[in-house]
MINUMI-647839 format. One line per field, with one value per residue (C-alpha): residue number from 1; residue in three letters; x, y, z. Coordinates in Angstrom, 2 decimals. Layout:
# MINUMI-647839
gumar <- c(NUM,...)
paro <- c(ALA,...)
X <- c(X,...)
Y <- c(Y,...)
Z <- c(Z,...)
//
This chain:
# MINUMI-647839
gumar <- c(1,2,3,4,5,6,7,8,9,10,11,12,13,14,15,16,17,18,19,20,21,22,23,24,25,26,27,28,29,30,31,32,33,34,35,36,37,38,39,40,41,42,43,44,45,46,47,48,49,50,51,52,53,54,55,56,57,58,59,60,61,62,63,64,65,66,67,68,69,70,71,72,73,74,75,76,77,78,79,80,81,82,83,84,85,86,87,88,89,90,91,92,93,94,95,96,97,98,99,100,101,102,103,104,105,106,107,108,109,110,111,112,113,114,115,116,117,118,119,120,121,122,123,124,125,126,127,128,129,130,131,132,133,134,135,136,137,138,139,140,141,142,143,144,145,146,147,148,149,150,151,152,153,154,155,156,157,158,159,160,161,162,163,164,165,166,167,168,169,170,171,172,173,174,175,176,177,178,179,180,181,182,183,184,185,186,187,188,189,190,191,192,193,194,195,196,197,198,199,200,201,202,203,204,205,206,207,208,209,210,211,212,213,214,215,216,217,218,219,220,221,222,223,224,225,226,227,228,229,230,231,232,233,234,235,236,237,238,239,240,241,242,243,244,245,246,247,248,249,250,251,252,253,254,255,256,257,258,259,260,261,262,263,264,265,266,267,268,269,270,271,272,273,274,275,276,277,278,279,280,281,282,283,284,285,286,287,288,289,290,291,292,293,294,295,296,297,298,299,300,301,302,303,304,305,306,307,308,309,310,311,312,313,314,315,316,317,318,319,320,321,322,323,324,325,326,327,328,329,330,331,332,333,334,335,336,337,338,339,340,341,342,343,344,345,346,347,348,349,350,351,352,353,354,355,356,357,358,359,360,361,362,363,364,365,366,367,368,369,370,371,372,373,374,375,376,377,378,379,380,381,382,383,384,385,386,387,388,389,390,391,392,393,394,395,396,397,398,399,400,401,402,403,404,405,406,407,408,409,410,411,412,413,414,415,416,417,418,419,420,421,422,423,424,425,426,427,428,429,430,431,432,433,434,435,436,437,438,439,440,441,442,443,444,445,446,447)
paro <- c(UNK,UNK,UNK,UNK,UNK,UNK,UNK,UNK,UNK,UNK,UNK,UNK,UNK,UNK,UNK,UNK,UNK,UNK,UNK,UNK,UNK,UNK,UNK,UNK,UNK,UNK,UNK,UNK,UNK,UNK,UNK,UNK,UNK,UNK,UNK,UNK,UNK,UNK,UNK,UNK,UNK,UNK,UNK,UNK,UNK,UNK,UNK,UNK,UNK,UNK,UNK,UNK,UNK,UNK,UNK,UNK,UNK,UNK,UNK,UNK,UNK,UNK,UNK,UNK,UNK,UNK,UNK,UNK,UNK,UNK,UNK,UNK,UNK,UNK,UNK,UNK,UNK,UNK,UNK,UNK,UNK,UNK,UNK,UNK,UNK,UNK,UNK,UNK,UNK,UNK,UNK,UNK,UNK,UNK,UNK,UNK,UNK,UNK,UNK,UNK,UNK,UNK,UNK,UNK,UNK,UNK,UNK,UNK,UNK,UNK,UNK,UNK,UNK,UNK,UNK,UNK,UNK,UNK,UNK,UNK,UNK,UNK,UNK,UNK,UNK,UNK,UNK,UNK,UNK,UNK,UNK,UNK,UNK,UNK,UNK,UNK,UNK,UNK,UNK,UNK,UNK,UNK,UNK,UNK,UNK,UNK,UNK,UNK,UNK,UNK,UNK,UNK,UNK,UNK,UNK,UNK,UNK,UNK,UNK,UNK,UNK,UNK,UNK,UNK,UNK,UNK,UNK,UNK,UNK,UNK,UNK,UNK,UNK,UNK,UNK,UNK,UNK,UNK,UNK,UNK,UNK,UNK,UNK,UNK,UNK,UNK,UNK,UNK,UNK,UNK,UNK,UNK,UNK,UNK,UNK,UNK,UNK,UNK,UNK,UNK,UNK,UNK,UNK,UNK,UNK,UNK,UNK,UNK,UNK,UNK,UNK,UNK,UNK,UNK,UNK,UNK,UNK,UNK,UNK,UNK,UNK,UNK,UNK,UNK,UNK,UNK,UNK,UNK,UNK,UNK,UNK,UNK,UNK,UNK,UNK,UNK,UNK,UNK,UNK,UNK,UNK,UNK,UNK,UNK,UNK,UNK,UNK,UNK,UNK,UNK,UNK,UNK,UNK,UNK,UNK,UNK,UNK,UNK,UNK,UNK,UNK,UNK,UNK,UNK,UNK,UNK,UNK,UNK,UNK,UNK,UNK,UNK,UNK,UNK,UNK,UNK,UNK,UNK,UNK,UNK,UNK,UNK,UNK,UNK,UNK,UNK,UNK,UNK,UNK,UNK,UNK,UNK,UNK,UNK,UNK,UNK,UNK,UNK,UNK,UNK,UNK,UNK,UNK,UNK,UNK,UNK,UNK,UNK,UNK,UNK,UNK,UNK,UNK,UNK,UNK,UNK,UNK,UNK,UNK,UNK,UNK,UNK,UNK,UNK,UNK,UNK,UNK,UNK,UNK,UNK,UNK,UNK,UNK,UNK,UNK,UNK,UNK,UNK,UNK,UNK,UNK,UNK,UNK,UNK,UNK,UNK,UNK,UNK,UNK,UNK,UNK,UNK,UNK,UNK,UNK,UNK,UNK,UNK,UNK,UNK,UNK,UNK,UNK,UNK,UNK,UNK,UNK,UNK,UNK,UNK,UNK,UNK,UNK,UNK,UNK,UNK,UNK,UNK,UNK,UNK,UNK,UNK,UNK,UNK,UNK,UNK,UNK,UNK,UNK,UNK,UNK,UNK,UNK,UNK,UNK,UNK,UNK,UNK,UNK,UNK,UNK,UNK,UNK,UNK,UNK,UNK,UNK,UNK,UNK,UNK,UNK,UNK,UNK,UNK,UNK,UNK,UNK,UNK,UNK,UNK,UNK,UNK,UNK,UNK,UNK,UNK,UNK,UNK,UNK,UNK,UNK,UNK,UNK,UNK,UNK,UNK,UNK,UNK,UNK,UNK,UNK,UNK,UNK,UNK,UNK,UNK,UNK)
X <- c(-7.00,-8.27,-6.81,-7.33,-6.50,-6.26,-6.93,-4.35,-1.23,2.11,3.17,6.41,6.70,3.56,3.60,2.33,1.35,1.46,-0.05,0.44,-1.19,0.66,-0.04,-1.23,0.63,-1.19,0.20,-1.68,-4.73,-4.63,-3.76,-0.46,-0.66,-3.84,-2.55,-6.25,-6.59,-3.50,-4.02,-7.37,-6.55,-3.76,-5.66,-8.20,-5.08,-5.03,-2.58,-0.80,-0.12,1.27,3.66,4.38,3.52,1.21,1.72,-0.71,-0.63,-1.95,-2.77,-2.97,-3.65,-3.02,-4.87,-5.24,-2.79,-1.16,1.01,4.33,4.38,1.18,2.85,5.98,4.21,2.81,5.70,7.92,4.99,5.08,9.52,8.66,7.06,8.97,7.79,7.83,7.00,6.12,5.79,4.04,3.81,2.79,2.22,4.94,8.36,9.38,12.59,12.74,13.97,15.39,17.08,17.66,16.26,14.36,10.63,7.48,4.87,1.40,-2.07,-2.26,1.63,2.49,6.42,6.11,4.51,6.79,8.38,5.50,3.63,5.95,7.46,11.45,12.67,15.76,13.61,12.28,15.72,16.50,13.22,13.35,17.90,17.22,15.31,16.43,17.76,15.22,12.24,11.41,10.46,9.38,7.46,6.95,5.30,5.96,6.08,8.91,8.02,10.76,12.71,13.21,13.71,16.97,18.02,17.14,19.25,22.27,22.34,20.73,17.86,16.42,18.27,19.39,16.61,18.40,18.37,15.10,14.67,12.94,11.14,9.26,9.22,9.36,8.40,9.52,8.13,6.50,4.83,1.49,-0.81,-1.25,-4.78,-6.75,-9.13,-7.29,-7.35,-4.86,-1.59,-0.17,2.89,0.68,-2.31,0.43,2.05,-1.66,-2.38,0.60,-0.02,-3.56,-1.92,-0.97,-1.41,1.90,3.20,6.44,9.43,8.83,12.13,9.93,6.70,8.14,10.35,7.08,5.07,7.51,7.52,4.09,3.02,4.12,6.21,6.98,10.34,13.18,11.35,13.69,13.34,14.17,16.60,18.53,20.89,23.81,21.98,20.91,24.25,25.02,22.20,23.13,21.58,20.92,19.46,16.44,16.52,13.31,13.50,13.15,10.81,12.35,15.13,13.92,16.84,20.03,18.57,22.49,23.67,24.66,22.96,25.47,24.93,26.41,26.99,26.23,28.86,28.39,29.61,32.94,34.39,37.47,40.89,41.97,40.19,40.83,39.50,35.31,33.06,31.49,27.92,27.17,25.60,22.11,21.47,20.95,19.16,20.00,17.20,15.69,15.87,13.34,10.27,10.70,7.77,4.51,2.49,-0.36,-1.78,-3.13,-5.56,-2.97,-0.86,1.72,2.58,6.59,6.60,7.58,10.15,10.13,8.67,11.80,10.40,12.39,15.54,14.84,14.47,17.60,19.35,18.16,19.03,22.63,23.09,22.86,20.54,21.14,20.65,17.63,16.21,16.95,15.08,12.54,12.04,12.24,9.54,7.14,7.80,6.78,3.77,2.49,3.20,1.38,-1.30,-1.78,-1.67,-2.96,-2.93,-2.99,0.21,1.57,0.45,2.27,5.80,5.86,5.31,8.33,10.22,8.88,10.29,13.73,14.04,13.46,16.16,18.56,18.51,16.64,14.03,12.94,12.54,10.47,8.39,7.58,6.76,4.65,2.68,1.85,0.78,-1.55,-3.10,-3.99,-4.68,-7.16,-9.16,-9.52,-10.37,-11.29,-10.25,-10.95,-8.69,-5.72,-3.59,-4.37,-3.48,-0.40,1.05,0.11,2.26,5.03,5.04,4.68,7.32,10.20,9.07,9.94,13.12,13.39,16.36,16.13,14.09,12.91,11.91,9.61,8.19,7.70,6.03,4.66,0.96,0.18,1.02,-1.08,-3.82,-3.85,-3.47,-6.71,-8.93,-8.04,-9.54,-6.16,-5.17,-3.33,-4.53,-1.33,0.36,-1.61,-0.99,2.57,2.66,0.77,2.79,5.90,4.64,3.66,6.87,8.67,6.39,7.14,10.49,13.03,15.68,16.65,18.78,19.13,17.17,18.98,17.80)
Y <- c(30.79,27.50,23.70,20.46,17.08,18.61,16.67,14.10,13.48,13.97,10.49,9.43,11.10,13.11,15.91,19.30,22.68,25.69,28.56,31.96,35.30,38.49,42.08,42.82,44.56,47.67,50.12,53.21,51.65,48.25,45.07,43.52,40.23,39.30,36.90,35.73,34.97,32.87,31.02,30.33,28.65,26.69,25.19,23.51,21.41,18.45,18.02,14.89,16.70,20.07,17.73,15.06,12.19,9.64,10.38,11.65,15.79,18.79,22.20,25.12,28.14,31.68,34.60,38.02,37.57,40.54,39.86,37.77,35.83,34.21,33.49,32.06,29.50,28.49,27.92,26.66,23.74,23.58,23.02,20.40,17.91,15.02,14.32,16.63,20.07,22.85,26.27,28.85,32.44,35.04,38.91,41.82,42.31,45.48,46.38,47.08,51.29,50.50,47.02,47.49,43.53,42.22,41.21,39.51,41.93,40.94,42.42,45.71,46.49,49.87,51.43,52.80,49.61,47.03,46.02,44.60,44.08,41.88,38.94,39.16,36.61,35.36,33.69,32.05,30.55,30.30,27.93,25.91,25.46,22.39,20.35,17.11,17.82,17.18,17.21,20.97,23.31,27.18,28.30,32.37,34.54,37.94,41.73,43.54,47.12,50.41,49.71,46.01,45.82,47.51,45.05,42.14,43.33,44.01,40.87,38.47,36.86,36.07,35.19,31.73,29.69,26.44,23.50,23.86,24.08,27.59,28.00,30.96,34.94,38.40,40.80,44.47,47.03,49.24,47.17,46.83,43.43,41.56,41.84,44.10,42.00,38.36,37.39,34.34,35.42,34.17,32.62,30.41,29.89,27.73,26.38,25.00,24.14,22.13,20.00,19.10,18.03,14.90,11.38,11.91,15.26,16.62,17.33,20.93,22.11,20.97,22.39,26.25,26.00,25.70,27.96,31.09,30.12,30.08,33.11,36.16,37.61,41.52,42.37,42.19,39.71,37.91,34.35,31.67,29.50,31.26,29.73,29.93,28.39,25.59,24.91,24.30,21.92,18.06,14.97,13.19,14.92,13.89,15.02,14.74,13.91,15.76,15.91,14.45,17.22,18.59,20.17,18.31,14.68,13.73,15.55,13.29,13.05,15.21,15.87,18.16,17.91,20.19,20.45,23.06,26.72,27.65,31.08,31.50,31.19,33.90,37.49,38.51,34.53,35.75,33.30,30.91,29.81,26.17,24.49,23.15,19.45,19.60,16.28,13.92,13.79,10.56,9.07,10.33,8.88,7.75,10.48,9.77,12.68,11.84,14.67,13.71,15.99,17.87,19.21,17.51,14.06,14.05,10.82,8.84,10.82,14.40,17.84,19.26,23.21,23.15,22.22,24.73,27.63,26.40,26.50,30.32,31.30,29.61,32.71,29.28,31.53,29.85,26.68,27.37,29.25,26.36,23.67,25.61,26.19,22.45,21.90,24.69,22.93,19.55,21.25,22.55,19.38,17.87,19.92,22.41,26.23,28.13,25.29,25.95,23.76,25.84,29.43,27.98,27.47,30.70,32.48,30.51,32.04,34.91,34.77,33.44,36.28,38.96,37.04,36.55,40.65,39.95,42.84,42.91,39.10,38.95,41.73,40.08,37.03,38.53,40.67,36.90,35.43,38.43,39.08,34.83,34.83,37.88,36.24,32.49,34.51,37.93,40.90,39.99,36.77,37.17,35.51,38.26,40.66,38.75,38.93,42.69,43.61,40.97,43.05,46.84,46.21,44.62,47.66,50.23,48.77,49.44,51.85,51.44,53.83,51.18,48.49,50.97,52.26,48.53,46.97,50.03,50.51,46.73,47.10,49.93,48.66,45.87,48.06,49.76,47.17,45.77,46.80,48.30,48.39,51.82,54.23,55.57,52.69,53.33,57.05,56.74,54.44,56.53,59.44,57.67,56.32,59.74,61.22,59.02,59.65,63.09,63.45,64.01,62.59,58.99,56.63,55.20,56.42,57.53,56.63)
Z <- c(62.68,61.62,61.96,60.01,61.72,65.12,67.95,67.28,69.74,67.14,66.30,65.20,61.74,61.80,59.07,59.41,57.43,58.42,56.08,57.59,55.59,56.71,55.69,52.69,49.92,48.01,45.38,44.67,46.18,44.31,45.52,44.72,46.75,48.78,51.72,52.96,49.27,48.46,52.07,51.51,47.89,49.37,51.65,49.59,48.38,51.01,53.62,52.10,48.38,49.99,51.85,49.25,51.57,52.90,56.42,58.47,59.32,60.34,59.05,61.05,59.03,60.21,59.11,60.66,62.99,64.90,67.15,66.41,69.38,68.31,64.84,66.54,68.91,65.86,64.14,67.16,67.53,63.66,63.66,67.37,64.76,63.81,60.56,56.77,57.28,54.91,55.99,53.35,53.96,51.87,52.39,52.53,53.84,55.88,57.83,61.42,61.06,64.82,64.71,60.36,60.54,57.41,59.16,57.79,58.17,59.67,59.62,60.04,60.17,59.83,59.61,63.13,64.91,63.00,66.00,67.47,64.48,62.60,62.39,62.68,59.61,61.19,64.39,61.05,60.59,64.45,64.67,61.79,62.21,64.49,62.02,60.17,56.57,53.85,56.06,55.55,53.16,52.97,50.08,50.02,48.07,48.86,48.13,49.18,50.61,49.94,52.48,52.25,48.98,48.68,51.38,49.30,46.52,48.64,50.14,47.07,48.61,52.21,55.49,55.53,57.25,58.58,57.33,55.53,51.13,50.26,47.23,46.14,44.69,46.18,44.25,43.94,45.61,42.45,40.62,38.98,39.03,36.04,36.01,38.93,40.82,40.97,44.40,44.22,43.11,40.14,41.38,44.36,41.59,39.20,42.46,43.35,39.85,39.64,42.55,40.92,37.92,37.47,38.97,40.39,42.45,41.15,43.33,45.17,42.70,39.56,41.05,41.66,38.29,36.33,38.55,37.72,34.60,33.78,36.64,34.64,37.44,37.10,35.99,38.38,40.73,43.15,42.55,44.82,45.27,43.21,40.28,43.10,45.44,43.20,41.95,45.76,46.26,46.01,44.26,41.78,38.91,37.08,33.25,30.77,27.25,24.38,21.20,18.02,16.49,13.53,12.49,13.63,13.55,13.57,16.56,19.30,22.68,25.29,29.13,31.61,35.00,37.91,39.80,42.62,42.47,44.02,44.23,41.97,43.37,40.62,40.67,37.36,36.09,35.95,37.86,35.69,36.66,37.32,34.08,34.42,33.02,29.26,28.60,25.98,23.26,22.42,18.96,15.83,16.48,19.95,21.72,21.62,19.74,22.01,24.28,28.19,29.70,32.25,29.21,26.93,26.90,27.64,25.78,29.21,30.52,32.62,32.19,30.46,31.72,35.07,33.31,30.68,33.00,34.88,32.16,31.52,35.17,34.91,32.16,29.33,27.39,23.64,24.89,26.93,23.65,21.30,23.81,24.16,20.39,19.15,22.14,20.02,16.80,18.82,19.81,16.83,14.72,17.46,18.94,16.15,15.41,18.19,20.84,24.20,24.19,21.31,23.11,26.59,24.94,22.68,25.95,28.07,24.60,25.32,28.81,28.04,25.40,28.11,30.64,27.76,26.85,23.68,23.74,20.17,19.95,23.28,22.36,18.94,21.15,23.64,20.54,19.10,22.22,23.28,20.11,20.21,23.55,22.60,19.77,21.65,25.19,24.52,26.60,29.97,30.10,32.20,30.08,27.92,29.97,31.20,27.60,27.07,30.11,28.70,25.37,26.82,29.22,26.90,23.83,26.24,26.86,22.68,21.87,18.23,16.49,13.75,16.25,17.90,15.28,13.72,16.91,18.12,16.29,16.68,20.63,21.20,19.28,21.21,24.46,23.58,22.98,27.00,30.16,31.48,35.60,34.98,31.56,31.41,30.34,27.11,27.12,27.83,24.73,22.53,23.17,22.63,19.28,18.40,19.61,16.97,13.94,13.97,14.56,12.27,12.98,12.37,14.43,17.79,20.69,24.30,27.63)
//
């Protein structure tokens, strides 16, 4: 354990961080999610950007810790302060086999010590209930083990923790890293990475949105809040511009409201999900083609990526796609072929096109961006990588014989030329491939 800015008394509206690193999470002897790592990143970030304020706080960082009453003095002290208070925690989730309660594991957990091992998530809630609205916020990123995850999917996210915002990812149990051998996870790296951007911090909502989209989460990751619970969430709603349209220059500017989600009165009427802001584009002309050092220059209004991937989580797939498309075009009028700029949005429509169903389109996407990312970084960029999993993973969802066949030489050639965390990702590929060339028969392929 370590602490930054102890030694103070807690003033009125002190802040305060608390960073806890549970157990880590390993598959088949490699690392899914390092805690010490991602706690260690977060905090080099100063106390005043993690919180979004100009008060005066403390960190107290946990790592290593065993025993769950340790943790939960901690984070009773942590929920006592009067001012903003974030809470991060990253590591695995277990169950309790006895009490069947989800539980934060810490160092060292194992399934038979996890009742005194672990840290039970609902005193989580049952600490942090008390607090003032607004003034609290959990940020997780997690792996869930086998026998929480099926938990998590039953019940569509974590516990309710009180009164406090929760932003983060767990991931499924069976997964394989991006890349072996990155300490900070990808999910906390773009959360950090955010926060260092800018002169200005975003709002926490802004700052997750574009850390999942940019983190190259495995497929089926629970992301929260989800779109329910950000339907439910009040405010006012802050909506960026958009590039000039290049193709419907006389299209009028339209917005949509959020209005929160309310179970339907009639059972056979399907729930419809709350719409995301679509933002009114700005006139031809009006965006400034110039490019700042932190990324794209939004031509005085918002980063229009949060809104895009709310839209995509609301099930608004078109109009998520067709945003995100007239923001490539803006980028490669702007910033040229093979941008970074360029490379970051055919990747988010790379994304959208695996949420939205669209297999062959996101594996076309994903083959584009890897084999770029491949000649500008070579084969040990992570990026790289990143897009090579991206591609492999939405071609073996492929049931058309043609599409394989068509995307299939170009992905394993691509898969060969990579350091890969698992071989038989290529083998399994190859075979396939093979499998296809020599069969006779034409037509669809069954699961």
């Amino acid at each position: 354990m370590y602490l930054s800015g102890a030694g103070h008394e807690q003033g009125q509206g002190r802040g305060h961080v608390l960073v806890v690193a549970g157990d880590v999470a390993v598959r088949r002897r490699v690392v899914q999610v390092a805690p010490s790592a991602n706690v260690a990143a977060l905090a080099m970030v100063p106390g005043s950007v993690l919180l979004g304020s100009d008060v005066p706080c403390d960190t107290v960082c946990l790592d290593g810790a065993r025993d769950p009453n340790t943790v939960l003095t901690r984070l009773r002290a942590a929920a006592a302060t009067r001012g903003p208070l974030l809470v991060y925690l990253s590591g695995r989730l277990t169950v309790d086999r006895r009490g069947g309660g989800l539980c934060f594991a810490l160092a060292g957990a194992t399934a038979g010590t996890v009742r005194y091992s672990a840290l039970p998530w609902e005193w989580l809630g049952v600490e942090l209930r008390g607090r003032p609205a607004g003034l609290t916020t959990v940020v997780v990123d997690l792996v869930a083990d086998k026998s929480a995850w099926p938990l998590l999917q039953e019940s569509g996210g974590l516990p309710d923790s009180g009164s406090a915002e929760v932003y983060g990812v767990v991931c499924p149990p069976a997964f394989a890293p991006a890349a072996v051998g990155a300490a900070v996870s990808g999910y906390t790296r773009h959360w950090i990475e955010q926060l260092r951007r800018g002169p200005g911090r975003p709002a926490n909502v802004q700052v997750h949105a574009l850390a999942v989209s940019a983190a190259a989460l495995p497929p089926g990751t629970l992301v929260l809040p989800t779109a329910r619970e950000l339907g439910m969430r009040s405010g006012p709603q802050h909506e960026p511009q958009h590039p000039p349209q290049a193709h419907h220059p006389q299209q009028p500017p339209h917005t949509h409201p959020s209005p929160p989600l309310q179970q339907s009165p009639h059972p056979e009427q399907p729930q419809q999900p709350a719409p995301a802001p679509t933002p009114a584009p700005p006139a031809r002309g009006s965006v400034s083609v110039s490019v700042s050092e932190s990324g794209m220059d939004w031509g005085g209004g918002e980063d229009p990526r949060p809104s895009i991937h709310a839209l995509a989580v609301a099930g608004r797939h078109g109009e998520a796609a067709g945003l995100a498309r007239v923001w490539e075009e803006y980028a490669l009028q702007t910033c040229g072929q093979g941008s970074s700029e360029a490379i970051g949005w055919a990747e988010i429509r790379a994304d959208l096109a695996r949420m939205a169903g669209d297999f062959p389109l996101a594996t076309r996407l994903w083959m584009g961006v890897g084999q770029t990312r491949l000649t500008r970084e070579g084969a040990g960029g992570l990026e790289v990588h990143a897009a090579a999993a991206g591609a492999l993973y939405c071609w073996a969802q492929l049931r058309d014989r043609a599409l394989v066949l068509e995307f299939g030489p170009d992905l394993v050639a691509l898969l060969r030329v990579l350091p890969l965390p698992d071989p038989r990702h290529l083998r399994l590929a190859e075979q396939r491939l093979d499998a296809l060339r020599t069969a006779d028969r034409p037509g669809a392929l069954h699961p």
